[in-house]
VOGU-3710 file (C-alpha; in Angstrom, 3 decimals, decimal comma):
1> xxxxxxxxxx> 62,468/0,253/-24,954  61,201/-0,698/-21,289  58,961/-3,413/-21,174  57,188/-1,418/-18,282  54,169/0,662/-20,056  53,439/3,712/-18,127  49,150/4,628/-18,833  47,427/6,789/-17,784  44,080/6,849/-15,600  40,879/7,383/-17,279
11> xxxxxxxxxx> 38,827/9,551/-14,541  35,300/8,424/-14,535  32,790/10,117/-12,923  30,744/7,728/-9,889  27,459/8,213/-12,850  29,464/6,537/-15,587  30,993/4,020/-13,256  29,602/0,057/-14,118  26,706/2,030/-15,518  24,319/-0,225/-18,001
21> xxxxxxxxxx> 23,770/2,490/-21,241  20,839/0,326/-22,420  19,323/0,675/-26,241  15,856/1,392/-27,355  14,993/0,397/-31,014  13,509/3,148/-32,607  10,074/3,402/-35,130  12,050/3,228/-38,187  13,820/-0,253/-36,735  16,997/1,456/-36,042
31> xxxxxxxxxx> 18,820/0,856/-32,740  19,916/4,301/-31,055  22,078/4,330/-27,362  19,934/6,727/-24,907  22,704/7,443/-22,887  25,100/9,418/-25,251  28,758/10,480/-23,735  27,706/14,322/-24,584  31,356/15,163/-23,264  32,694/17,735/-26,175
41> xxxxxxxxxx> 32,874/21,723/-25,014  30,492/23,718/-27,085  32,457/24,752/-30,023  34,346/27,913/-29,844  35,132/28,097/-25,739  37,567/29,522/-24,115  38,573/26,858/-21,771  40,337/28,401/-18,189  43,154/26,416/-17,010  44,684/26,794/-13,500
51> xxxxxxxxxx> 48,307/25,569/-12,089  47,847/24,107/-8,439  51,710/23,432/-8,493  54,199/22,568/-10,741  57,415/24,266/-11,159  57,500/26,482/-14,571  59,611/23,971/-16,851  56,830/21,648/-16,000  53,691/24,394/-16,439  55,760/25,596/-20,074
61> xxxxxxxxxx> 55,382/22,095/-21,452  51,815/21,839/-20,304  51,569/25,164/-21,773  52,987/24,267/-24,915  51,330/20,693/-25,491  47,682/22,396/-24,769  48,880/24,524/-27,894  49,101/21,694/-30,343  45,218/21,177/-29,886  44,881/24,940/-30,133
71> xxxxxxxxxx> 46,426/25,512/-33,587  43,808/23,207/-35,056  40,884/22,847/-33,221  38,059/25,762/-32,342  39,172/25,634/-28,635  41,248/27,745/-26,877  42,816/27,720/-23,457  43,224/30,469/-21,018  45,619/29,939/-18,528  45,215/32,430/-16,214
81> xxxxxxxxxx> 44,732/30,383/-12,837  41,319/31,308/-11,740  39,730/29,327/-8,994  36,897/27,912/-10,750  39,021/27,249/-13,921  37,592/24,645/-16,156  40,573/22,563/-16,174  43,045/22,598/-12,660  45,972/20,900/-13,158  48,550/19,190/-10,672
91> xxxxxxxxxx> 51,680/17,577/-10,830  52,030/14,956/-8,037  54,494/12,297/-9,370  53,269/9,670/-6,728  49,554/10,069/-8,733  50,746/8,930/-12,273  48,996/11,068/-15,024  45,262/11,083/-15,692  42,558/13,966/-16,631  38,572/13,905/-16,658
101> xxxxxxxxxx> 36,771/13,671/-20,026  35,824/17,042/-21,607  32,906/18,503/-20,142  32,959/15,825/-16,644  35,786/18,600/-15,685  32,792/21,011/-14,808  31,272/18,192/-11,979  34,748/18,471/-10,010  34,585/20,758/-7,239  36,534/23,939/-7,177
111> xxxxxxxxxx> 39,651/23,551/-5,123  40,217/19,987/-6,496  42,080/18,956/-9,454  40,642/18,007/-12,879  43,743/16,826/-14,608  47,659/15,256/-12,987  50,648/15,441/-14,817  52,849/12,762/-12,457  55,371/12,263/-15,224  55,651/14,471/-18,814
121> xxxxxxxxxx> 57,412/12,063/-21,028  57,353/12,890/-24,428  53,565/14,002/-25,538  51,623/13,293/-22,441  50,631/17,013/-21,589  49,306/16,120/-25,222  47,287/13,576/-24,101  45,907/14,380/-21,076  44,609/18,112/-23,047  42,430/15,300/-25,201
131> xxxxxxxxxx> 41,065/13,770/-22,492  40,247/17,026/-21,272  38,415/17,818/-24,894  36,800/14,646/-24,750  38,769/12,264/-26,322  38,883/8,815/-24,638  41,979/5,888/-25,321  42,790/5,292/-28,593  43,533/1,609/-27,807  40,038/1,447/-26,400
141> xxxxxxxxxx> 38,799/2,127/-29,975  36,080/-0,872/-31,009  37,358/-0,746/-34,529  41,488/-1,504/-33,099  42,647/-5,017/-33,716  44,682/-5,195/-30,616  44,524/-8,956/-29,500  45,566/-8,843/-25,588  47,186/-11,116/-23,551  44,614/-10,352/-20,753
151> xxxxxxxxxx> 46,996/-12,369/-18,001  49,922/-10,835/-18,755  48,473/-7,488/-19,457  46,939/-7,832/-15,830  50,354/-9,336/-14,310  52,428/-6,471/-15,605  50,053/-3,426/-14,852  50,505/-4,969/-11,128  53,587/-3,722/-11,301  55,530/-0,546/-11,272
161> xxxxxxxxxx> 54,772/2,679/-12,359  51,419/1,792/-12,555  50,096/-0,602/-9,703  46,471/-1,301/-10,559  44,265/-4,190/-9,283  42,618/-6,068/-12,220  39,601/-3,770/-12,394  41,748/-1,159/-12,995  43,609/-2,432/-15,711  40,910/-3,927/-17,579
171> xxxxxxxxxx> 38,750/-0,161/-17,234  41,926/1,445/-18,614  43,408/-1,119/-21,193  41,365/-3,901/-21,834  37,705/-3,200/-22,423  36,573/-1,168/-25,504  33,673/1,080/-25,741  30,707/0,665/-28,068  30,524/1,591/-30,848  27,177/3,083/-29,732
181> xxxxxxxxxx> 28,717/5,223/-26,689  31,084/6,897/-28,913  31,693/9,088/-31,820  34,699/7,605/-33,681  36,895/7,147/-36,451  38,978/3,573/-37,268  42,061/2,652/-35,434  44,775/5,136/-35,792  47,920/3,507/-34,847  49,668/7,054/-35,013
191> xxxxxxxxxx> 47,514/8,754/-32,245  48,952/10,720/-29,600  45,740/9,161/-27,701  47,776/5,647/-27,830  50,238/4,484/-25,740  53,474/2,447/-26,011  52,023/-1,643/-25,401  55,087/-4,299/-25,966  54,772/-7,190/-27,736  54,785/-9,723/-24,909
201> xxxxxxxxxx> 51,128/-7,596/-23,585  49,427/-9,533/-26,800  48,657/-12,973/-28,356  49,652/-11,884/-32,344  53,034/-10,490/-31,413  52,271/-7,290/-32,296  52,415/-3,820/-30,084  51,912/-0,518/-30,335  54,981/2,748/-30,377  54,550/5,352/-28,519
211> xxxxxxxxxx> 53,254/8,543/-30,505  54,732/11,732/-28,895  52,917/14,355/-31,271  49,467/14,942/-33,000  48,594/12,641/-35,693  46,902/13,523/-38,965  43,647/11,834/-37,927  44,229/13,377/-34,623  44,046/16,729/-36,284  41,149/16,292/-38,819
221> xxxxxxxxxx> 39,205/14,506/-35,793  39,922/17,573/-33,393  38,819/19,336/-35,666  36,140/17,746/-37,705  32,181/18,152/-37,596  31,925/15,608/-34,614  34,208/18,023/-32,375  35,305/21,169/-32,769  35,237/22,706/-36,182  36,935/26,260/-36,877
231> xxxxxxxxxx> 33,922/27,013/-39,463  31,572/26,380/-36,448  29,263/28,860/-35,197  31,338/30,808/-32,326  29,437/31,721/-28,847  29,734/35,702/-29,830  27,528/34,946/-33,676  25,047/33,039/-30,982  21,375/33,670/-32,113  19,431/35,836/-30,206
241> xxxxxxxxxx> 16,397/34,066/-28,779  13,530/36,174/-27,205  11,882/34,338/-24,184  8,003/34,252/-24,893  8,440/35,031/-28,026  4,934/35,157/-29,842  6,380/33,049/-33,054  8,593/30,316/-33,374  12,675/31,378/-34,505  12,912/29,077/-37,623
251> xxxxxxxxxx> 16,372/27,700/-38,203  18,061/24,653/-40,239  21,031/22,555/-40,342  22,019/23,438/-43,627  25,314/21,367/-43,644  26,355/17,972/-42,476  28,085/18,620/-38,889  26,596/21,765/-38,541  25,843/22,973/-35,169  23,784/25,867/-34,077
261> xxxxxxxxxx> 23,913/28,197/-31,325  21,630/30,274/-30,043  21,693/32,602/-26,603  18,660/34,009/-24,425  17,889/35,873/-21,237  16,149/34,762/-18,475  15,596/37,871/-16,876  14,224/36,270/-13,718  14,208/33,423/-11,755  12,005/30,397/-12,552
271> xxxxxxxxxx> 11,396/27,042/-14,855  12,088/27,002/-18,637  11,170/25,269/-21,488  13,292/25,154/-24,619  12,400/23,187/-27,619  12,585/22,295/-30,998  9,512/21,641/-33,392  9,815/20,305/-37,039  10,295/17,161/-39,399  14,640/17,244/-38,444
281> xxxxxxxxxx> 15,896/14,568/-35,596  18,056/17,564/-33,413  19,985/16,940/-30,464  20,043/20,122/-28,026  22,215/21,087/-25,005  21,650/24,224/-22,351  24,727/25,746/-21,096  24,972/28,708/-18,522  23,793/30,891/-16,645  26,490/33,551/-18,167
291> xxxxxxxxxx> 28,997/30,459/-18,695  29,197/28,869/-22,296  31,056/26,001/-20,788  28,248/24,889/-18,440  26,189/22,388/-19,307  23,157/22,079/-17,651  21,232/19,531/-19,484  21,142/17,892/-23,265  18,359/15,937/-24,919  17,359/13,870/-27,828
301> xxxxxxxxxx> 14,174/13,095/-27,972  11,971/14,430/-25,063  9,976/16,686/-27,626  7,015/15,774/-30,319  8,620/12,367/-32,616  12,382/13,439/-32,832  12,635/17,210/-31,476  14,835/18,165/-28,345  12,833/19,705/-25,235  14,222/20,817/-22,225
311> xxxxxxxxxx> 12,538/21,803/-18,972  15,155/23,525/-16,079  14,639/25,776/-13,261  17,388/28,583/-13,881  18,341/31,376/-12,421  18,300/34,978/-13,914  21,411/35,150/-16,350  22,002/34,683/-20,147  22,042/31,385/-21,159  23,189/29,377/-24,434
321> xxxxxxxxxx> 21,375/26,332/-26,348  23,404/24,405/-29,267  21,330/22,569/-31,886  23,089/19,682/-33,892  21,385/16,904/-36,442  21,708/13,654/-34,603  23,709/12,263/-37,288  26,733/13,932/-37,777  27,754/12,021/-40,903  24,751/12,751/-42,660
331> xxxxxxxxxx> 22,232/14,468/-41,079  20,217/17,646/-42,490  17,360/19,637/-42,627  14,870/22,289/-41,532  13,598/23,092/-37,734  12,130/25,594/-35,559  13,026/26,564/-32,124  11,482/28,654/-28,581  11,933/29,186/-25,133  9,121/29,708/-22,470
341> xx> 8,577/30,461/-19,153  6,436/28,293/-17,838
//
């Protein structure tokens, strides 16, 4: 095998860029990020994917790749080329292959492309269709062991197919995330999410293969409570919420990973409040108007101790609201819920 590892581009948005994601410590002494990634689809959408090029070998194994995540996720794609598709894909060989992260697709401006497939060796449609659900480099994982050979790494990224500058390289191959900026599992050598690294790249000797299909832990995370379950509530069982409603909608997370979703009307134009009231630490997002793939703003804890509030101006159109326990490996427990016009 070539010596020459050909990666692909994490697309960051200019918000995310060099951005410090301090830490507060909380009451009960615990330390909690206040800039979360938030980058996962609500669960359920119907994701629109349009070609801007590509012949139709190349769009059939883009096609057929997406379809992997499909079969065991609850996601599906749509790829019937409308302009302001979720996802826009090109093919421009002299751009290498890269993709936005999940929902950062929706801050790209129609007309320009939210995903490249430059080369389609073995699983990369694969790949680039998790970055696109949110999934970020496997080998960027802070539980992986891989011991780098920074000089080298950064001597042979110089070089062909991938020409980066150091910056580059150590963005897309050498630093790791936090484990506070990301929801995670342990290393999984098998990922379709890793690429091939040779042995020369690190100090121990010891590389990585390159994974051309789905892994198990690929397919349980997919589709797992921290992503995109297929028992999860689906945009068309949404709760009806009343606007001004004279009592509070009460509502619970019954199971660990559950998330809730919930739809209203705001039958004119004008500012919003949405919150959540109760003894449960929730974490809330607003998507819309008339667009379940929209996010328009999350929160935490903007409300009384650990409830969700959310203020917006919006427009007349039905909007949706998705209610989750902060901690998805444990979390439960009873809430309440409105929405005002204020």
């Amino acid at each position: 095998m070539s010596e020459r590892a050909k990666v692909c581009i994490d697309r960051v948005l200019p918000k995310d860029m060099l951005s410090f994601h301090p830490t507060m410590r909380r009451r009960d002494g615990t330390v909690r990020a206040i800039s979360p990634i938030g980058k996962t689809w609500m669960n359920g959408s119907t994701l629109r994917v349009k070609f801007m090029g590509g012949s139709s070998q190349e769009q059939a194994i883009a096609r057929e790749q997406a379809g992997w995540w499909e079969q065991v996720a609850n996601i599906k794609f749509d790829f019937n080329n409308a302009n302001n598709a979720e996802i826009r894909i090109t093919f421009d060989p002299s751009d290498g292959a890269w993709s936005y992260i999940g929902t950062d697709c929706r801050s790209i401006p129609f007309g320009h492309p939210t995903m490249n497939l430059g080369f389609l060796d073995g699983g990369t449609a694969a790949h680039e269709f998790g970055h696109a659900l949110g999934l970020a480099h496997e080998h960027q994982n802070p539980a992986g062991g891989i011991q780098w050979n920074e000089e080298v790494v950064i001597r042979e990224a110089a070089k062909s197919p991938n020409f980066w500058d150091e910056a580059t390289t150590r963005h897309n191959i050498l630093n790791k995330y936090r484990v506070d900026q990301i929801n995670g599992t342990a290393f999984d050598p098998d990922s379709i999410m890793l690429y091939f690294f040779p042995a020369s790249w690190t100090l121990n000797g010891i590389g990585t293969k390159a994974n051309e299909v789905l892994s198990h832990m690929d397919k349980e995370f997919i589709a797992g409570a921290k992503m995109y379950p297929k028992t999860g509530t689906t945009v068309d069982a949404a709760t009806e919420l009343k606007v001004n409603a004279k009592q509070r909608t009460k509502a619970s997370i019954g199971k660990i990973g559950e998330e809730d979703l919930f739809k209203f009307t705001a039958a004119t134009n004008g500012r919003y409040l949405i919150d959540t009231l109760g003894p449960t630490d929730v974490y809330m997002k607003l998507f819309g108007p008339n667009n379940a793939t929209s996010l328009i703003a999350e929160d935490d804890d903007s409300g009384i101790d650990t409830n969700a509030r959310i203020v917006a101006n919006l427009i007349a159109g039905e909007y949706y609201v998705q209610v989750r326990h902060y901690n998805r490996e444990s979390g439960m427990g009873k809430y309440s819920i409105r929405v005002r016009k204020v």
